[in-house]
C-alpha positions as CSV (number, residue, x, y, z in Angstrom):
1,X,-60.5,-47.3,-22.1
2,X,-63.4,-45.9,-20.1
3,X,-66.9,-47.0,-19.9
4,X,-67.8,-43.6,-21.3
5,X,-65.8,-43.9,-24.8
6,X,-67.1,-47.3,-25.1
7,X,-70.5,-45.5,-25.4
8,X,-69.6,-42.7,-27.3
9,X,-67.4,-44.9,-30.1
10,X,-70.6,-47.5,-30.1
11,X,-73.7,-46.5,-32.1
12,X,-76.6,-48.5,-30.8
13,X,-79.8,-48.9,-32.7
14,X,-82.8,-50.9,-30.8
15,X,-85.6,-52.2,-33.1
16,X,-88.5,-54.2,-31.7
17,X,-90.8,-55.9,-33.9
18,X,-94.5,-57.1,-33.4
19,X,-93.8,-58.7,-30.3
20,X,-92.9,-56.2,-27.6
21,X,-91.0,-58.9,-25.6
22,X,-89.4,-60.3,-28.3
23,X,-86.3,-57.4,-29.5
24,X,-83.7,-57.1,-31.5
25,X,-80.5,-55.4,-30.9
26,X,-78.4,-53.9,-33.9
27,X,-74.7,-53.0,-33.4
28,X,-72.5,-50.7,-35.5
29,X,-69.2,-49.3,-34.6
30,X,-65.9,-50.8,-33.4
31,X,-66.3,-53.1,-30.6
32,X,-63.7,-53.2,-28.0
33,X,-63.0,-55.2,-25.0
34,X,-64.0,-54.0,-21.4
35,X,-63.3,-54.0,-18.3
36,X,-65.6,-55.1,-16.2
37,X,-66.5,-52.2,-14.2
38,X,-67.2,-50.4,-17.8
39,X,-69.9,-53.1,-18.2
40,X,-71.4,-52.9,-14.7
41,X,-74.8,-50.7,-15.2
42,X,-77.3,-49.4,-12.5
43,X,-79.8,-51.9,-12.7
44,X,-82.1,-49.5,-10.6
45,X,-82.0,-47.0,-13.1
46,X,-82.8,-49.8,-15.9
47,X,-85.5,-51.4,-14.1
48,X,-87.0,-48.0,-13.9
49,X,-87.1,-47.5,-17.1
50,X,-88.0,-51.3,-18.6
51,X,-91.5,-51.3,-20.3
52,X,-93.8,-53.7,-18.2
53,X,-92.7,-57.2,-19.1
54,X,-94.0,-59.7,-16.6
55,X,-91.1,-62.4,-17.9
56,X,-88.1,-59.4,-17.3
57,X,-90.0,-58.1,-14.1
58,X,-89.9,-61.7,-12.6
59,X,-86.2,-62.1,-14.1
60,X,-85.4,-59.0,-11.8
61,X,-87.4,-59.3,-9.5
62,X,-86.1,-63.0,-8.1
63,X,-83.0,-61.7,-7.5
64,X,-81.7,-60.0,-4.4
65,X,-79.9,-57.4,-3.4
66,X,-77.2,-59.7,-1.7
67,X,-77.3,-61.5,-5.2
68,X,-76.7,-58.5,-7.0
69,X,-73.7,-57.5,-4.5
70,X,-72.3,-61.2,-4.8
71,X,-72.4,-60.9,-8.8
72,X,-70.9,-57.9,-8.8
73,X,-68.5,-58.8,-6.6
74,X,-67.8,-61.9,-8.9
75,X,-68.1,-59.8,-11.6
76,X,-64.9,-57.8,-10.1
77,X,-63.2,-61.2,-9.9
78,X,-63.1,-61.4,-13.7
79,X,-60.3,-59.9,-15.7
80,X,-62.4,-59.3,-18.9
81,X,-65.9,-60.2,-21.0
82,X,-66.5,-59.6,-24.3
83,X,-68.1,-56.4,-24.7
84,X,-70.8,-57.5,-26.8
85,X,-72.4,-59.7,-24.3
86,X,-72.2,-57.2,-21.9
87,X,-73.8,-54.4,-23.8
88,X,-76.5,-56.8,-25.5
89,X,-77.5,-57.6,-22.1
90,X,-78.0,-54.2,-21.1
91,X,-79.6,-52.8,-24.6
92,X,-81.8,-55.8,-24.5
93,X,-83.0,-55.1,-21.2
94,X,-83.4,-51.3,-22.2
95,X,-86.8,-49.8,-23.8
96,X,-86.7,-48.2,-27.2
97,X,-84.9,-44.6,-27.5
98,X,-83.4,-45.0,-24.4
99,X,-80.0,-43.4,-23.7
100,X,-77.4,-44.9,-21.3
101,X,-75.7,-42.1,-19.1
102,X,-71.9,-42.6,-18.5
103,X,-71.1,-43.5,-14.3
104,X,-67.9,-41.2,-14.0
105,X,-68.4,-38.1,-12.4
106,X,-67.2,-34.8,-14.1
107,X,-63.1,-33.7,-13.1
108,X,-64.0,-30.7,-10.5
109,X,-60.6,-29.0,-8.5
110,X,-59.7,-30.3,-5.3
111,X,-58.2,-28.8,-1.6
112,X,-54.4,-29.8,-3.2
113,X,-55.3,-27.7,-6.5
114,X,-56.5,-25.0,-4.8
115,X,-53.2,-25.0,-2.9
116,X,-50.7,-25.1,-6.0
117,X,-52.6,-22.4,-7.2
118,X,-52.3,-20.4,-3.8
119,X,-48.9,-20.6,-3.9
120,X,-48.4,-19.4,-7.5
121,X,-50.3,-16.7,-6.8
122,X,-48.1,-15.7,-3.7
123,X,-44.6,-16.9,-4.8
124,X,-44.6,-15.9,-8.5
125,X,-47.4,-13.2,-9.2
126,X,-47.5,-11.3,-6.4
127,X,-43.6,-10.8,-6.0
128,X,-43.4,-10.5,-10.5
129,X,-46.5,-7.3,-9.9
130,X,-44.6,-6.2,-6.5
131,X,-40.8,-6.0,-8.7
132,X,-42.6,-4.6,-12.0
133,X,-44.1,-2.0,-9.7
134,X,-41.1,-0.9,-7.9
135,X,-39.5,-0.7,-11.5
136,X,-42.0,1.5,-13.4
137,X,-43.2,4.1,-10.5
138,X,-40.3,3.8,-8.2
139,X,-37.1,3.3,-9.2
140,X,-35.3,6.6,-10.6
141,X,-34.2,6.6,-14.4
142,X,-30.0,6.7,-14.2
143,X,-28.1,7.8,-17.4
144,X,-24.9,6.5,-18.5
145,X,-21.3,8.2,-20.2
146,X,-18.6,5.8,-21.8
147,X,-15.1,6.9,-22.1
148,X,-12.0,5.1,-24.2
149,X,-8.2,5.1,-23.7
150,X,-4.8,3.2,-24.2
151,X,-1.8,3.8,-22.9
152,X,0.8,4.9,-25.9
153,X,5.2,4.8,-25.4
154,X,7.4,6.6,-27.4
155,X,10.3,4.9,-28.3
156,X,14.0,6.4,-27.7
157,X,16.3,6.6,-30.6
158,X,19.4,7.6,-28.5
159,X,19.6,4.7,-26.3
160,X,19.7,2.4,-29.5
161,X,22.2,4.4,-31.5
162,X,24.4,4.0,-28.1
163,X,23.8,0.5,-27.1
164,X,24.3,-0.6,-30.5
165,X,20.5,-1.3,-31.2
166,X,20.6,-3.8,-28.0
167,X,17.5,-1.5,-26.7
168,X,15.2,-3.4,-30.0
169,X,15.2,-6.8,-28.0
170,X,13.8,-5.3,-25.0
171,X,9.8,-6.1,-24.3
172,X,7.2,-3.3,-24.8
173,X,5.5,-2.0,-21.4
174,X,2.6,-0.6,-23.0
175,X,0.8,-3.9,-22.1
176,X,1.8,-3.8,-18.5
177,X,0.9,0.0,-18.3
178,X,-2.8,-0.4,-19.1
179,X,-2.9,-3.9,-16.7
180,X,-1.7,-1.1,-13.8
181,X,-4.4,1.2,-15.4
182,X,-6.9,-1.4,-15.1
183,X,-7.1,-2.1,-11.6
184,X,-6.0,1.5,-10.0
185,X,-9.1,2.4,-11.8
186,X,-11.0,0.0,-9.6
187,X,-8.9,0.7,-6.4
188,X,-9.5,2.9,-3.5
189,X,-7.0,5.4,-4.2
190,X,-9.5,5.9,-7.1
191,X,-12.9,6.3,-5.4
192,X,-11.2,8.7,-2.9
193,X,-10.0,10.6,-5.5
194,X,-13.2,11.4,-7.6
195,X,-15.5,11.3,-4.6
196,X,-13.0,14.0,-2.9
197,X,-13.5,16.0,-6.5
198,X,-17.6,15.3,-7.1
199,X,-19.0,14.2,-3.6
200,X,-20.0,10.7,-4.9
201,X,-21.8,10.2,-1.7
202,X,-24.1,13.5,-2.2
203,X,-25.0,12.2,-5.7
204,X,-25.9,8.7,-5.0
205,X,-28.1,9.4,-1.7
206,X,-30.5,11.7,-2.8
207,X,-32.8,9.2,-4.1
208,X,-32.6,7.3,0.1
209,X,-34.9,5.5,1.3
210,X,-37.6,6.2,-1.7
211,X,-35.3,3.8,-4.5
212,X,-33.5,1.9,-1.9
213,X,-32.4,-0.6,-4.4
214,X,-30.3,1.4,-6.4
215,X,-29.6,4.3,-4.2
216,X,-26.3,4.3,-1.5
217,X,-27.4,4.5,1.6
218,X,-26.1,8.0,3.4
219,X,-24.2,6.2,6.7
220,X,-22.5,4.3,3.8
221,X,-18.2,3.4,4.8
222,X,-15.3,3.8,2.6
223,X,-15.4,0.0,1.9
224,X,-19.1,0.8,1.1
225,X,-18.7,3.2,-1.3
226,X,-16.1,1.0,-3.0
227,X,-18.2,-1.5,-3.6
228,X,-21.2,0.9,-4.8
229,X,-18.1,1.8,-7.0
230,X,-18.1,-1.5,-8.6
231,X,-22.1,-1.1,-9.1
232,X,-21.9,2.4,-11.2
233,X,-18.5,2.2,-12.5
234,X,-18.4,-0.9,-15.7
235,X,-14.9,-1.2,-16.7
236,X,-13.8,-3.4,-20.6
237,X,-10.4,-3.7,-20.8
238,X,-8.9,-5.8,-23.9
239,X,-5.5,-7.4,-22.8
240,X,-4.5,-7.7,-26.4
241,X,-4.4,-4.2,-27.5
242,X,-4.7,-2.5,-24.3
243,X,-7.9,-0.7,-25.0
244,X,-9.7,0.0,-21.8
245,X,-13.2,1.6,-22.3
246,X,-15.4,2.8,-18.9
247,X,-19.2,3.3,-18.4
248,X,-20.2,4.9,-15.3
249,X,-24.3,4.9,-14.3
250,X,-25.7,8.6,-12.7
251,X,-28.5,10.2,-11.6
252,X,-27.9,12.7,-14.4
253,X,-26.5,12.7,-17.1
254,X,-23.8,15.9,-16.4
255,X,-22.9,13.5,-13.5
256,X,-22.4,10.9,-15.3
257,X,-20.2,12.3,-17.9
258,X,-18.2,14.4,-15.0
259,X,-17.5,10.8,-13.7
260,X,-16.0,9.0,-17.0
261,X,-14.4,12.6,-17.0
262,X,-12.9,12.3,-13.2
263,X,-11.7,8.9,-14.2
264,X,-9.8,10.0,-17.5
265,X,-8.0,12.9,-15.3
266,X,-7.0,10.7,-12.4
267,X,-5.6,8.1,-14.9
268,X,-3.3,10.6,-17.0
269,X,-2.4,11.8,-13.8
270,X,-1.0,8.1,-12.6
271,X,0.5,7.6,-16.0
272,X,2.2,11.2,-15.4
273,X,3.7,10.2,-12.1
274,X,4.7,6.4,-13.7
275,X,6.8,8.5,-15.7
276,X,8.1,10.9,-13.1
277,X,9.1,7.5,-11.5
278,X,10.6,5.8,-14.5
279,X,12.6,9.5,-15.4
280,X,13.7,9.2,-11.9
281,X,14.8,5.7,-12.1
282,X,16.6,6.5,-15.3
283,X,18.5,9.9,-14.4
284,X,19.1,7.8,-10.4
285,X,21.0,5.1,-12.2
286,X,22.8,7.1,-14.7
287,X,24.0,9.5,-12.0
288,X,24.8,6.8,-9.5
289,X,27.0,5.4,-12.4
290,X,28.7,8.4,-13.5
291,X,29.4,9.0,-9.6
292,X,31.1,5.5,-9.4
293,X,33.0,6.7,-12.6
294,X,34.6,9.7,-11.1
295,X,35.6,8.0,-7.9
296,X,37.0,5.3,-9.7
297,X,39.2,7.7,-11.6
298,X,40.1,9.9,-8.5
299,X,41.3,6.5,-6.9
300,X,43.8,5.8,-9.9
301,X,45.5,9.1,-10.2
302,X,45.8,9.8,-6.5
303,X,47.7,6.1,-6.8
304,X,49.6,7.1,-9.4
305,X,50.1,10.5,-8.2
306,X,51.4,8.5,-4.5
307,X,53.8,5.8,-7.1
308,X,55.4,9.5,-8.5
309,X,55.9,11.1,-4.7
310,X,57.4,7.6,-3.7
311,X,59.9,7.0,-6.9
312,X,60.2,10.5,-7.8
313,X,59.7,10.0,-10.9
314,X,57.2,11.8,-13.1
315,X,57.5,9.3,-16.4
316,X,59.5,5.9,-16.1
317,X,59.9,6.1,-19.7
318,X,61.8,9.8,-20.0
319,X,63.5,8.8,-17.0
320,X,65.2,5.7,-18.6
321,X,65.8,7.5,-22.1
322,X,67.3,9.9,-19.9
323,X,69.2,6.9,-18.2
324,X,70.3,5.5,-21.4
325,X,71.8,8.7,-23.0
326,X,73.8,9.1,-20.0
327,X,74.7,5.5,-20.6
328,X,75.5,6.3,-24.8
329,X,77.4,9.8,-23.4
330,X,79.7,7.7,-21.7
331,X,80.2,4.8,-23.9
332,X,80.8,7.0,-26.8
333,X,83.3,9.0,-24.2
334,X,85.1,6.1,-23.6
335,X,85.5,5.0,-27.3
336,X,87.3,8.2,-27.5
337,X,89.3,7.5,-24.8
338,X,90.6,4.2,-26.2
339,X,91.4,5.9,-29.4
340,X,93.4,8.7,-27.9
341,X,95.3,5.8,-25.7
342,X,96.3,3.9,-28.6
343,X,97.5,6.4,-30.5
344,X,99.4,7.7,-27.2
345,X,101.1,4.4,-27.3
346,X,102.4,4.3,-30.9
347,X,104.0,7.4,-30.1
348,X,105.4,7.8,-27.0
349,X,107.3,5.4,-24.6
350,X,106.1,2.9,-21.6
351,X,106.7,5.2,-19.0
352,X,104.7,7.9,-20.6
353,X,102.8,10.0,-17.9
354,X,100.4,10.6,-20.2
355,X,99.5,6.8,-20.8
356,X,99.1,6.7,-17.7
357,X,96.4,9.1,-17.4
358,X,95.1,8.0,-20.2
359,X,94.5,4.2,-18.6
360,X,93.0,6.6,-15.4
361,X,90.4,8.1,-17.5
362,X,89.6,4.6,-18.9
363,X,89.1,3.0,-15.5
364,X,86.8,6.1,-14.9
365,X,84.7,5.8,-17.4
366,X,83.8,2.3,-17.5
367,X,83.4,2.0,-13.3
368,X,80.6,4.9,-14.3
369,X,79.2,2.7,-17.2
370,X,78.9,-0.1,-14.9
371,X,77.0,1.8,-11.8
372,X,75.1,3.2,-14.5
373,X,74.2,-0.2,-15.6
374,X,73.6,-1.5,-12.3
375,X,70.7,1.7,-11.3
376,X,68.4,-0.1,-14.0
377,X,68.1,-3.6,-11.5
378,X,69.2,-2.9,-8.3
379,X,67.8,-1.5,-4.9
380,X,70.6,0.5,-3.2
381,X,70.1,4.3,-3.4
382,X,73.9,4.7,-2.8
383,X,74.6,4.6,-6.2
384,X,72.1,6.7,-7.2
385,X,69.2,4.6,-7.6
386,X,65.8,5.1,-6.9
387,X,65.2,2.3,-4.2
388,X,63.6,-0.1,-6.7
389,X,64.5,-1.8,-9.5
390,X,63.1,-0.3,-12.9
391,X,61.4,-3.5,-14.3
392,X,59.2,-3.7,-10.6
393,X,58.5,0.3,-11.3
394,X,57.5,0.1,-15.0
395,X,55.3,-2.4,-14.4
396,X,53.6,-0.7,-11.7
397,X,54.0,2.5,-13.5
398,X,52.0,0.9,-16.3
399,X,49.1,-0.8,-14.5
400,X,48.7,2.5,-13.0
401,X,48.4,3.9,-16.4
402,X,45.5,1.5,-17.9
403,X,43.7,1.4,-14.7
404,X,43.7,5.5,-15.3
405,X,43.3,5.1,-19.1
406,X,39.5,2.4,-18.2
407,X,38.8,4.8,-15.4
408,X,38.4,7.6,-17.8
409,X,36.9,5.9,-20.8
410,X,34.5,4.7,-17.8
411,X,33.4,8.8,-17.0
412,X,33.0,9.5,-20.5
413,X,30.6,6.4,-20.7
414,X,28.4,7.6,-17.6
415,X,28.8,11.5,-18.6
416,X,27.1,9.8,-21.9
417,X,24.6,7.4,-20.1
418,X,23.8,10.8,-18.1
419,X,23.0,12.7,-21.3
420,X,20.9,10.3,-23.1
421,X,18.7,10.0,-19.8
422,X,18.4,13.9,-19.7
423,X,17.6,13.8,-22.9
424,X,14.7,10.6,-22.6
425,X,13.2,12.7,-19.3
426,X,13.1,16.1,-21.1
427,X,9.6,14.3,-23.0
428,X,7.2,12.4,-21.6
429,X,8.2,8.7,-22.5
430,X,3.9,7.3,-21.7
431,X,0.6,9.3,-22.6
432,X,-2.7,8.6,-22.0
433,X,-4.9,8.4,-25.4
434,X,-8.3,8.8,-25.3
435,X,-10.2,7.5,-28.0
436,X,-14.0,8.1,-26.5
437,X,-14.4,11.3,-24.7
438,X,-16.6,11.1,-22.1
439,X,-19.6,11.4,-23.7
440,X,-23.1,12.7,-22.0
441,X,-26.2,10.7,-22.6
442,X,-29.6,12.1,-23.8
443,X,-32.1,9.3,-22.8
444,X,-31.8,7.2,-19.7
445,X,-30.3,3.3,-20.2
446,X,-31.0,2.6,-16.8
447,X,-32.4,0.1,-14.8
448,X,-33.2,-1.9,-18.1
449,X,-36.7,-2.7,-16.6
450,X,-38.2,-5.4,-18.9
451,X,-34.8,-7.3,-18.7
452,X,-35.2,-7.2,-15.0
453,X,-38.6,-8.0,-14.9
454,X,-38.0,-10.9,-17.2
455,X,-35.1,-12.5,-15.2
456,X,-37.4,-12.1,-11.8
457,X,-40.4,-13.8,-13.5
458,X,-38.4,-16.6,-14.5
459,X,-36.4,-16.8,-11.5
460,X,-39.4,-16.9,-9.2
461,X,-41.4,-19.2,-11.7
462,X,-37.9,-21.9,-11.5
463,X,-38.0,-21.4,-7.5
464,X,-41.8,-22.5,-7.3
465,X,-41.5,-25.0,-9.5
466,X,-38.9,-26.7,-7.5
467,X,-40.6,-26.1,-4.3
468,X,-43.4,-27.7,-6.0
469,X,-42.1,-31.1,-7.3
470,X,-40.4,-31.2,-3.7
471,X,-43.6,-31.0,-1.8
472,X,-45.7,-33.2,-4.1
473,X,-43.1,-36.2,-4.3
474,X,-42.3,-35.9,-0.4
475,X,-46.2,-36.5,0.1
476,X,-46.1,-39.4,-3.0
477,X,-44.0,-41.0,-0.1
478,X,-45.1,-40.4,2.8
């Protein structure tokens, strides 16, 4: 606590009564303890204003000034007095109605005030009125246009009625479609394409060097102009349902809206040729397959056409039914043979000519059965045989047959396959839904000015404060 709100919390009433030396002093208030410089009073001041009293006048006047330095000095020495003391010593010493001015001086700004206050002005306001300037009366109003779309599939009902409903557990690419959407719309096939259709540079440098902070500057590269892209050109794409909405920032607002509109057109045109591409892919692999299929089945017949040349044999199976009536025309010849010889020999005698002839046409007719028999298994051609024996050929003759018999169920299944692709590239598989035409704006958005005001107030006001706290606690230590 201060000398001065010691003084102004104490209410000090002086009475003196019929002796002018003799005084009373009446105290009302709170007293507090204090320190000792509190109590410390000019005595110059007092002694100027004492009434004359020759007892007080001596008092004062015996003592020195190096006294009074050396009590004040041990006065400084002390840690505390009572207050009451101290202030009935000074009130008793004091005429009546006089008022005891506080010693501290009144709080006036100083060099390092005057400083901080500099720098507020020039790092904060004058920048803050220098931005908020620039904003109001410089910088050129800019309109904005928002567009919406998805990418929608149709689904193909032929491919699941022929792959047995296999084509249900395949993933939908509507997702990945709209991620490839997303960032060709922020690629530089993109800017080249609408600035080669509306002369983005044109547009976007008329406003040079007057609004240099939101105008493109005209000697402004390709990889300039993409990233002046990103400035005008907002993109919101949801990864969930593939909505992808776009906002792009003009001069104008019948730029603004022939921007969104550029953007919409060069994006069904890239869905467009993703189908082209997938149709391609499609009607490529069916053909390649059906090609495979109709090699594969010229490869079996020309074999079984070279196992025909070779046995001379067009069927295996007519030949040996063919082979095997022979084989039942001579068996049943020779039955009748034997039945003719024995009743020959009931009826005529040992020496019969005709018995003999008889036994001859016999021998015949079982040496034939027997080469006959041995054409089915053996190799020699001298016999009549075909060079082979007819187990090894109808077993060849057979895998020939199923090898043709898979190589033609195999055309049907690509002549199919070729169909159905036809069919899936004869409509367009993805399409482009727009759900927000481009629309054109009526009042301009842009630059949101108090926003950006705002954010440069407080940023500036962060920035000196900082630079403040640094300065003031590197010259606390120093």
């Amino acid at each position: 606590m201060t000398r001065e709100g010691s003084v102004s919390n104490r209410k000090e009433t002086v009475q003196a009564e019929n002796d002018p030396s003799d005084q009373k002093v009446v105290m009302e208030g709170p007293v507090t303890d204090l320190p000792e410089e509190a109590a410390v009073v000019d005595q110059e001041a007092l002694n100027d204003a004492m009434p004359e009293d020759p007892k007080l006048r001596g008092r004062r006047g015996n003592r020195s000034p190096s006294g009074r330095r050396r009590s004040r000095s041990r006065g400084k020495g002390r840690t505390s007095e009572p207050a009451e003391v101290l202030d009935a010593d000074v009130t008793a010493s004091a005429p009546a109605g006089a008022l005891v001015q506080p010693i501290a001086r009144p709080a006036r700004l100083k060099r390092r005030h005057w400083g901080l206050i500099g720098s507020f002005i020039v790092l904060v306001l004058a920048p803050l009125v220098a931005v908020i300037f620039y904003l109001w009366t410089i910088a050129e109003d800019q309109y904005i246009s928002t567009a919406g779309f998805t990418v929608r599939s149709q689904e193909s009902s032929g491919a699941n009625d022929l792959l047995g409903g296999l084509a249900q557990f395949s993933g939908n690419t509507t997702a990945s479609d709209s991620d490839i959407l997303y960032e060709f719309i922020q690629s530089q096939e993109m800017v080249e394409a609408v600035d080669a259709r509306l002369d983005l540079r044109a547009h976007y440098t008329q406003t040079w060097p007057v609004d240099w902070a939101f105008a493109l500057w005209p000697e402004a590269s390709l990889e300039d102009l993409i990233w002046y892209w990103q400035r005008v050109v907002g993109i919101s794409y949801d990864s969930a349902s593939g909505l992808i909405e776009v906002r792009a920032v003009a001069l104008d607002p019948a730029m603004a809206q022939a921007v969104t509109q550029a953007i919409v057109d060069e994006s069904q045109i890239r869905i467009n040729a993703l189908n082209i591409q997938a149709r391609e892919d499609a009607m490529g692999y069916a053909r390649a397959d059906l090609a495979d299929a109709v090699e594969r089945l010229k490869q079996t017949r020309q074999a079984l056409t070279q196992f025909r040349t070779r046995t001379r044999i067009v069927d295996p199976a007519a030949d040996i039914q063919g082979r095997m009536g022979v084989m039942n025309n001579l068996q049943q010849k020779l039955a009748e043979v034997l039945i003719e010889y024995d009743l020959l020999r009931g009826t005529v005698s040992e020496g019969d000519p005709r018995l003999k002839k008889a036994l001859q046409h016999i021998d015949v007719i079982r040496q034939r059965i027997d080469i006959e028999r041995q054409t089915f298994t053996s190799t020699n051609t001298d016999t009549g045989g075909v060079g082979e024996d007819y187990p090894s050929l109808i077993a060849e003759f057979e895998r020939l047959t199923v090898d043709r018999e898979y190589a033609e169920e195999v055309y049907r299944a690509g002549l199919t396959a070729l169909e159905v692709a036809r069919d899936d590239a004869a409509r367009q598989s993805r399409y482009l839904a727009t759900y927000i035409k481009p629309t054109q704006a009526q009042d301009a958005q842009y630059p949101q000015r108090f926003i950006l005001a705002g954010l440069t107030g407080l940023f500036l006001l962060l920035c000196w404060s900082i630079l403040s706290l640094i300065y003031y606690s590197i010259r606390d230590r120093s």
